[in-house]
N, C-alpha and C positions, 0 to 999 in steps of 0.2 A: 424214182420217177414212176408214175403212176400215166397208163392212161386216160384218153377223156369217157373210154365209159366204166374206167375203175371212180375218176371221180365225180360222175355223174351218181354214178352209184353212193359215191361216200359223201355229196352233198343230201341224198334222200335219204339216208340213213341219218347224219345228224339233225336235218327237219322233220324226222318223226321222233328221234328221239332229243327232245332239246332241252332234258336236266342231266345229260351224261356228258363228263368231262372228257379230255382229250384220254385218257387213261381208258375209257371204256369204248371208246371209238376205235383207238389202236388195238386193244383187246378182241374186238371183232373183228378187226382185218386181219389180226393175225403181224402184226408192226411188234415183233418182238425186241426190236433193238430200242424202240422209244424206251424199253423196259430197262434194258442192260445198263443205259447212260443216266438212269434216274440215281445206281447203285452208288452212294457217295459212304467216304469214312463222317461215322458218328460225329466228330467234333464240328462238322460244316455248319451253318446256320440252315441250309433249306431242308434237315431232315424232316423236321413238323411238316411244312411245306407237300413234302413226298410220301407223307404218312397220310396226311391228310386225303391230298390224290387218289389213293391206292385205295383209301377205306371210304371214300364217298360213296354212297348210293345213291341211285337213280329213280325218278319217280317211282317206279315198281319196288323198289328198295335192292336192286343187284350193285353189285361192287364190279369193278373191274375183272376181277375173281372170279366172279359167278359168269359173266359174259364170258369169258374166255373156254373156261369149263362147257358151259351150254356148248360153242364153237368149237368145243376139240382142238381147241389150240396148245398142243402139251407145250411148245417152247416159251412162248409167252405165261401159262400156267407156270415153269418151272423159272422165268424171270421175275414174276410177281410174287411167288411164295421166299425168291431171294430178298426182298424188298421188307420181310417181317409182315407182312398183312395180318389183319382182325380177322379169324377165320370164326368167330362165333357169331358172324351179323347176319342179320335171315333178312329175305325178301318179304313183300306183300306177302307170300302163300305161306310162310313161317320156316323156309328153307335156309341152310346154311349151304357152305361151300362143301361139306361132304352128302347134302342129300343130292345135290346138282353133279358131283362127283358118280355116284349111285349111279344114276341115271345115262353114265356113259359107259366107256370101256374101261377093260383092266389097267391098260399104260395110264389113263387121265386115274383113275383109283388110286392108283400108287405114288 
């Protein structure tokens, strides 16, 4: 359950950013368990599906990944790299998920 000025909040955040999937929405808030339930065995049919999710980029070209990382979200960062994620996609600025790593502390590093 979310308050109304958490989702006041999480309405202006997905009407600024309105090519990022629900994957990079819960990445910013920090909704680590969206992540946990995405983990299915190989043989199911929605894997593409949650591969797809995970490795989408958003106008700026961030991944769910990269948002989380910016946001210090280690739980959510250590749900998404369970998930198999493309860690060679770069944003607009030519970054991957370890120059955005760089850029934080030792726990998001490691």
């Amino acid at each position: 359950m979310v308050s109304i000025s958490q989702l006041q909040e999480m309405c202006k955040y997905i009407d600024t950013h309105p090519t990022q999937n629900l994957a990079h929405i819960c990445a910013y808030f920090g909704y680590a368990d969206y992540f946990k339930q995405l983990v299915v065995p190989p043989s199911l049919s929605n894997c593409a599906l949650v591969e797809t999710l995970i490795n989408n980029r958003d106008e700026h070209g961030k991944t769910p990944l990269q948002v989380a990382i910016e946001k210090e979200r280690l739980s959510v960062i250590q749900n998404i790299l369970a998930l198999s994620p493309k860690l060679d996609l770069i944003d607009e600025e030519a970054n991957n998920v370890l120059h955005c790593a760089a850029q934080t502390n030792r726990d998001i590093i490691s």
